[in-house]
C-alpha positions in Angstrom: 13.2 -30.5 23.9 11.5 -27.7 22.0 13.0 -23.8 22.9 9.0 -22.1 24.2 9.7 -18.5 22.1 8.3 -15.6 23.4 5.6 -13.9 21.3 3.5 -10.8 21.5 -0.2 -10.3 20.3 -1.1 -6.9 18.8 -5.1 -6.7 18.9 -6.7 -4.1 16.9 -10.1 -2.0 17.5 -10.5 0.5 15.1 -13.4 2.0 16.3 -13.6 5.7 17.9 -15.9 8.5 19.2 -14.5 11.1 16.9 -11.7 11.3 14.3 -8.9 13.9 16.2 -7.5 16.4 13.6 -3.8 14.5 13.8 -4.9 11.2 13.6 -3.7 8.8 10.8 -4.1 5.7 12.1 -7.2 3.0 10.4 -10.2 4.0 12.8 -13.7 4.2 12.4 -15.7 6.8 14.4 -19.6 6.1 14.6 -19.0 2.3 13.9 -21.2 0.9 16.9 -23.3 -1.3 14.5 -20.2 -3.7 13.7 -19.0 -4.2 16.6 -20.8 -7.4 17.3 -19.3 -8.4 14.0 -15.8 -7.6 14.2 -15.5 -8.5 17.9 -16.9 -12.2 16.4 -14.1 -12.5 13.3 -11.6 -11.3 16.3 -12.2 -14.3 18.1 -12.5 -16.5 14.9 -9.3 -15.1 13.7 -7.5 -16.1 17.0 -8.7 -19.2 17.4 -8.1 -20.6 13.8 -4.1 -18.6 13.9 -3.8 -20.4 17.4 -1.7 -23.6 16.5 0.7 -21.2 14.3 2.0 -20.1 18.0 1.7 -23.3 19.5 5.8 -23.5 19.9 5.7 -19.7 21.7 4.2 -18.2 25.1 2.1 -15.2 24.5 4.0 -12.9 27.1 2.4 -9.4 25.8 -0.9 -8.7 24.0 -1.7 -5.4 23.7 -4.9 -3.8 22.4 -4.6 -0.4 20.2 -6.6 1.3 18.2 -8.3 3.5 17.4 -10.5 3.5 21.3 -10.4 0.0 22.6 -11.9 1.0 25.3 -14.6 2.0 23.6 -15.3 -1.2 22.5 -16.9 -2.1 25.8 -15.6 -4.6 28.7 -18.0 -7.4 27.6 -16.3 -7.5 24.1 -12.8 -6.7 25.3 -12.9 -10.1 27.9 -14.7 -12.0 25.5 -11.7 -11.4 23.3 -9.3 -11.6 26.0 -10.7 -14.9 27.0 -10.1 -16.9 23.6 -6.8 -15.5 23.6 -6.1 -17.2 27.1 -8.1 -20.2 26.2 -6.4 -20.8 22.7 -3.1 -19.8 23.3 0.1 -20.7 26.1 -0.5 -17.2 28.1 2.5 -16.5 30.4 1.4 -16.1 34.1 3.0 -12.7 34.2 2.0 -11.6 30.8 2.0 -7.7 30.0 -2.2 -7.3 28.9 -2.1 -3.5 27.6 -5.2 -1.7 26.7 -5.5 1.3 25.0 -7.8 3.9 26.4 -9.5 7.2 26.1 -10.4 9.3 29.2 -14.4 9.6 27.9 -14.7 5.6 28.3 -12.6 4.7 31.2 -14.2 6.9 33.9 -16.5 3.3 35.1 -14.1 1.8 38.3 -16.5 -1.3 37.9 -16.0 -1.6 34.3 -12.1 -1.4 34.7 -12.2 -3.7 37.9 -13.7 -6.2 35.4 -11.5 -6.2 32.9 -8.8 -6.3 35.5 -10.3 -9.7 36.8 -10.6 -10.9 33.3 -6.5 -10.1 32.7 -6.0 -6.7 31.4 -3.0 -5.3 34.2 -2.0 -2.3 32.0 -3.9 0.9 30.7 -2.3 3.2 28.2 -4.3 6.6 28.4 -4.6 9.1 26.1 -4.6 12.1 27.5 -2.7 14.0 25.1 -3.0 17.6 27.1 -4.0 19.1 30.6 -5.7 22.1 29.0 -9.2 21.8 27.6 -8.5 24.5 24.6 -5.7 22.5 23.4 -8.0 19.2 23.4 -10.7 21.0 22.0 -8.5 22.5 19.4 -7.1 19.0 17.9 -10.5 17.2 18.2 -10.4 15.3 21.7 -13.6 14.9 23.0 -12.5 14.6 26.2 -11.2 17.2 29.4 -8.8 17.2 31.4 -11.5 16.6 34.7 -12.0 13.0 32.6 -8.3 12.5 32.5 -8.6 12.2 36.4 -11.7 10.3 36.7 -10.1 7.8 34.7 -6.8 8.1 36.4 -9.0 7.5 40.2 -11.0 4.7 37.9 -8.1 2.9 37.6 -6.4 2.8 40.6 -9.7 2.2 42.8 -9.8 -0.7 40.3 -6.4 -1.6 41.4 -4.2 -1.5 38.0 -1.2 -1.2 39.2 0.7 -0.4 35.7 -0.6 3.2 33.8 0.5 4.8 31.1 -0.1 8.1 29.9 0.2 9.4 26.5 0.7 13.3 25.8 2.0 15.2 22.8 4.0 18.6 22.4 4.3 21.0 19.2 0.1 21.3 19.7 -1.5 24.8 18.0 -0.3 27.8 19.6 1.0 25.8 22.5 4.1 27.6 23.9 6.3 26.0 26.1 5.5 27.1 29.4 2.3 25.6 28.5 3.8 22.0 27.8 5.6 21.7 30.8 2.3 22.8 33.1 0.9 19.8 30.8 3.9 17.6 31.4 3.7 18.2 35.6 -0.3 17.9 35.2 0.6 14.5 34.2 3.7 13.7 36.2 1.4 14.7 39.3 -0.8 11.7 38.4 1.4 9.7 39.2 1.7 7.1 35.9 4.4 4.6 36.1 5.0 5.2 32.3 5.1 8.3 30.0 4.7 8.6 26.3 5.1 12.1 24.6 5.5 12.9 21.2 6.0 15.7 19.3 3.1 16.2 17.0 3.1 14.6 13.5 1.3 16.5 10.2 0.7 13.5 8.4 -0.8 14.2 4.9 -4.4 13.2 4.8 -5.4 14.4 8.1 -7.9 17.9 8.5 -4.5 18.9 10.4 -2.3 18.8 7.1 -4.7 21.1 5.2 -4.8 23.8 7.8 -1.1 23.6 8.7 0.1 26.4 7.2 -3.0 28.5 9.5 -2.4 26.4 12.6 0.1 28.1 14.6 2.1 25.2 15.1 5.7 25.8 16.9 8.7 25.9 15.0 11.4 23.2 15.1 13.3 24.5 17.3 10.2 25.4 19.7 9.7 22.0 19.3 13.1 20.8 20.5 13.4 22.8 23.2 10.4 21.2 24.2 11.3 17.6 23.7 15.2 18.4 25.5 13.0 20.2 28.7 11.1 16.6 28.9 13.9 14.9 29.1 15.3 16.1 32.2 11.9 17.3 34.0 10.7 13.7 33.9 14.6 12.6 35.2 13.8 14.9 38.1 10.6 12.8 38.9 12.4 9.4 38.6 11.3 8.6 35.0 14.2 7.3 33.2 14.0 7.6 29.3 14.6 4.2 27.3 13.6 5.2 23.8 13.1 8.5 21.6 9.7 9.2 23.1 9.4 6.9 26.2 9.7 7.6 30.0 9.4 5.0 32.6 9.8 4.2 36.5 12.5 1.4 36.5 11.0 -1.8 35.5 8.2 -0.5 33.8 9.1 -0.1 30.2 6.5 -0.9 27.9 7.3 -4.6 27.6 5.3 -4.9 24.2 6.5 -2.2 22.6 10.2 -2.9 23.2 9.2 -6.1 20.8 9.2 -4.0 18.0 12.2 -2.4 18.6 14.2 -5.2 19.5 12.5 -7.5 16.5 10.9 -9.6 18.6 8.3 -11.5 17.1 4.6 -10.3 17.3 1.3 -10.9 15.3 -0.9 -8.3 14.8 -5.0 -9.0 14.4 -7.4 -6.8 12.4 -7.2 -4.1 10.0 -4.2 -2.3 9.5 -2.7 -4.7 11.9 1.2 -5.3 11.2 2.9 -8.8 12.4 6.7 -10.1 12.6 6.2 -13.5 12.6 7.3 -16.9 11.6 10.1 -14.4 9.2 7.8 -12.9 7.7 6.6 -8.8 7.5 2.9 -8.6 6.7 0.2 -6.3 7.4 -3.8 -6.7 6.7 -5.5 -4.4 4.7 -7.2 -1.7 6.1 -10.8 -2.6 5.3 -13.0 -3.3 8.3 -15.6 -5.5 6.0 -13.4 -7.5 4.2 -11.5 -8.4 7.1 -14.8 -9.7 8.9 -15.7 -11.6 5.6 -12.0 -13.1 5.7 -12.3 -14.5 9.5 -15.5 -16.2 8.6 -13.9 -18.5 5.7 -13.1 -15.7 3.1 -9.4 -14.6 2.1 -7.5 -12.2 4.3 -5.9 -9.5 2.3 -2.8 -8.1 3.0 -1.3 -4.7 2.4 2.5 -6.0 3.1 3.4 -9.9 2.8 7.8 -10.2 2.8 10.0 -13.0 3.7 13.1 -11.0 5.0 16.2 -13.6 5.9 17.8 -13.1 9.5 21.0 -12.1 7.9 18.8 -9.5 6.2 17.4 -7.7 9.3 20.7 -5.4 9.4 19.3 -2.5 8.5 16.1 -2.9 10.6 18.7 -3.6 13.6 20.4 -0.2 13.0 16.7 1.8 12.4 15.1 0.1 15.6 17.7 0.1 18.1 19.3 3.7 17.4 15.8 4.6 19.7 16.4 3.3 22.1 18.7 4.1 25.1 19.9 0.3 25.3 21.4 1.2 21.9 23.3 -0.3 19.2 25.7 -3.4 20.9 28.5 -4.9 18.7 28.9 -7.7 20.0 25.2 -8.4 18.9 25.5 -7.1 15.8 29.0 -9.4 14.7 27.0 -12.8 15.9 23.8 -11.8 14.2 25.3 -10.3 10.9 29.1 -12.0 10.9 30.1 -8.5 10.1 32.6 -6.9 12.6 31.0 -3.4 14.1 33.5 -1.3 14.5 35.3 -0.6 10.6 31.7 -0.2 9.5 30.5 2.1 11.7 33.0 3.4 14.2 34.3 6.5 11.8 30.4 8.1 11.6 29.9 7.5 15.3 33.0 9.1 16.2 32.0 12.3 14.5 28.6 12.4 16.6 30.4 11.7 19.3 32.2 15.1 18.5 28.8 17.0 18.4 27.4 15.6 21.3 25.0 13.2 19.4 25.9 9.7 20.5 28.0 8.2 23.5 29.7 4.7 24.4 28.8 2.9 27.1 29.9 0.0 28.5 31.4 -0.6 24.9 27.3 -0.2 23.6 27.0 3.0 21.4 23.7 4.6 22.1 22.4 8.7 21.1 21.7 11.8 23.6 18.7 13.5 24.0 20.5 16.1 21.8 20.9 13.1 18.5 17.5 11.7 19.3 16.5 15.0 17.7 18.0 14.1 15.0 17.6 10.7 15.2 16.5 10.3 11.6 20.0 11.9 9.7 21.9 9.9 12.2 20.1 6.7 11.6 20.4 7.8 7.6 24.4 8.2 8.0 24.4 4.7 10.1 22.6 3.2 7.4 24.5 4.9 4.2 27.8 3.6 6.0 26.7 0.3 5.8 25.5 0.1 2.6 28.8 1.4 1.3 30.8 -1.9 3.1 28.1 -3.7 1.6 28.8 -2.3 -2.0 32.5 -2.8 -1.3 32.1 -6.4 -0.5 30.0 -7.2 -3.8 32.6 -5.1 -5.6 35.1 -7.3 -4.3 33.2 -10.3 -5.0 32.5 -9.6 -8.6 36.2 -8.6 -9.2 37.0 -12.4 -7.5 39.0 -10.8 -4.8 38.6 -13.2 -2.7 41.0 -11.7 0.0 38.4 -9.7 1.1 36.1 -11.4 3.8 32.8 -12.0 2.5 30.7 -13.5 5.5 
């Protein structure tokens, strides 16, 4: 009898209102004209990728973006609809969509897609305060932020998510936490916040220098004051940059960290699938000529081998608060944990950056803010026992264990 693998379905709508200042991500403001087209190679795409994930059950699909919601409800179940038609949808499926506060405000529109399967909205609020918004191009206020927030819950979705980000221009931090109890007063069963990215490219990056955008450590006093607000309020943290009530983590999301297989749809879409790492290019046309008998392009296309997902397994699960387990780590990588890693961890241990629980090593709101030199250390010791074993191997020393 066949093992039914689990699989997750990344849809995305690259279409927005308005390019924010920050944004880096493949989205097309003022593309209303194609999206007939696109919402058409979407559901060609699907159906002819169908029997690929005829051995799995679809148990997340999520629908980013750019503004998925502004894609409409018609569109949105239209594509929902081949997805449950083509593929094995679990009955309890996670069905995420992303949303801006300007197009969710319609109870009837979100009852709708609620009836057609969608069960979780992600929201992007971003900020209470309608200077901040203004300031990094939202086109939405904080009055909208509620609407939709009422929207949805008179259309009964009983899973929300709200997004909001710190480190915003001139934003000091008695300003982030009147943002961060704005949104805990909502009453979202999940929280994202991030700290704000200047990502070269964006209008942001050229007027960094002129933005007056806090400091690093205005920053991390930020992120470590999030941390134990949300605690307060019964929001439990389970990665870098994720809160949630218990039993509402972000079950899609957790695939990428835990290298669970997805496949990703559309422009700029990334999959993990099948053992292979591949991402579409980002060109809206040529991926609507390619799902109507053309050639998909692809900006990433890589055959990684199990046994050479280590350092992926070190990079993912170092965010999250389930952390790094050994005893997963020897039976996926027949390396044993503890000589690799154990000295490095000790020494975070020592500056408050890591902990062992329940023999699984995970960080501390202090090393996530560091996440990345910790991760770089994890990673630097494991590349040296990997040198040392091809050392050993080339010298025939064979008294060294090479699985």
């Amino acid at each position: 009898m066949k093992t039914v693998r689990p699989l997750g379905l990344y849809i995305h709508i690259p279409f927005c209102k308005a390019k924010c200042v920050y944004c880096d991500f493949y989205s097309l403001p003022h593309g209303e004209d194609r999206m007939d087209a696109y919402t058409d190679a979407l559901c060609a795409h699907l159906t002819e990728a169908a029997p690929l994930a005829a051995s799995h059950t679809v148990d997340t699909v999520y629908f980013g973006g750019g503004t998925p919601s502004y894609l409409g409800e018609k569109r949105l179940c239209k594509i929902l609809k081949v997805i449950e038609k083509r593929y094995q949808v679990a009955r309890d499926a996670e069905i995420t969509l992303e949303a801006n506060p300007d197009s969710t405000g319609d109870w009837k529109a979100l009852r709708a897609l609620r009836r057609c399967g969608f069960n979780r909205i992600s929201l992007g609020m971003q900020s209470a305060c309608d200077e901040e918004l203004r300031t990094i191009g939202r086109v939405h206020t904080m009055e909208q932020v509620q609407q939709a927030v009422e929207a949805a819950r008179k259309a009964k979705i009983q899973n929300l998510s709200l997004d909001l980000i710190y480190g915003l221009p001139h934003q000091t931090q008695e300003r982030w936490m009147e943002n961060l109890a704005a949104a805990v007063a909502l009453n979202p069963e999940h929280l994202s916040c991030y700290g704000l990215k200047v990502e070269e490219g964006t209008p942001l990056f050229a007027m960094k220098d002129t933005a007056g955008l806090p400091g690093d450590e205005e920053q991390a006093d930020m992120y470590l004051q999030t941390v134990e607000f949300l605690k307060q309020y019964g929001y439990e943290q389970y990665e870098i940059s994720n809160f949630a009530k218990p039993g509402r983590e972000s079950r899609h999301n957790l695939k990428y960290w835990k290298l669970q297989e997805y496949a990703g749809f559309g422009p700029g879409a990334h999959s993990d699938f099948g053992g292979v790492r591949y991402a579409y290019e980002k060109d809206l046309d040529a991926y609507i000529a390619a799902a109507h008998g053309g050639q998909f392009r692809f900006s990433e296309n890589t055959v990684i081998p199990p046994r050479d997902r280590d350092v992926e397994w070190v990079m993912l699960g170092a965010r999250l608060i389930s952390g790094l387990d050994p005893k997963d780590y020897e039976a996926q990588f027949r390396r044993r944990f503890d000589p690799i890693f154990l000295p490095f961890l000790q020494k975070c241990v020592a500056a408050g950056y890591a902990v062992s629980e329940n023999g699984v090593w995970h960080l501390t709101p202090k090393g996530f803010l560091v996440s990345n030199q910790i991760i770089g250390g994890l990673l630097d010791a494991q590349a040296a026992e990997k040198q040392r074993r091809a050392d050993a191997a080339a010298r025939g020393d064979f008294r060294v264990n090479l699985d």
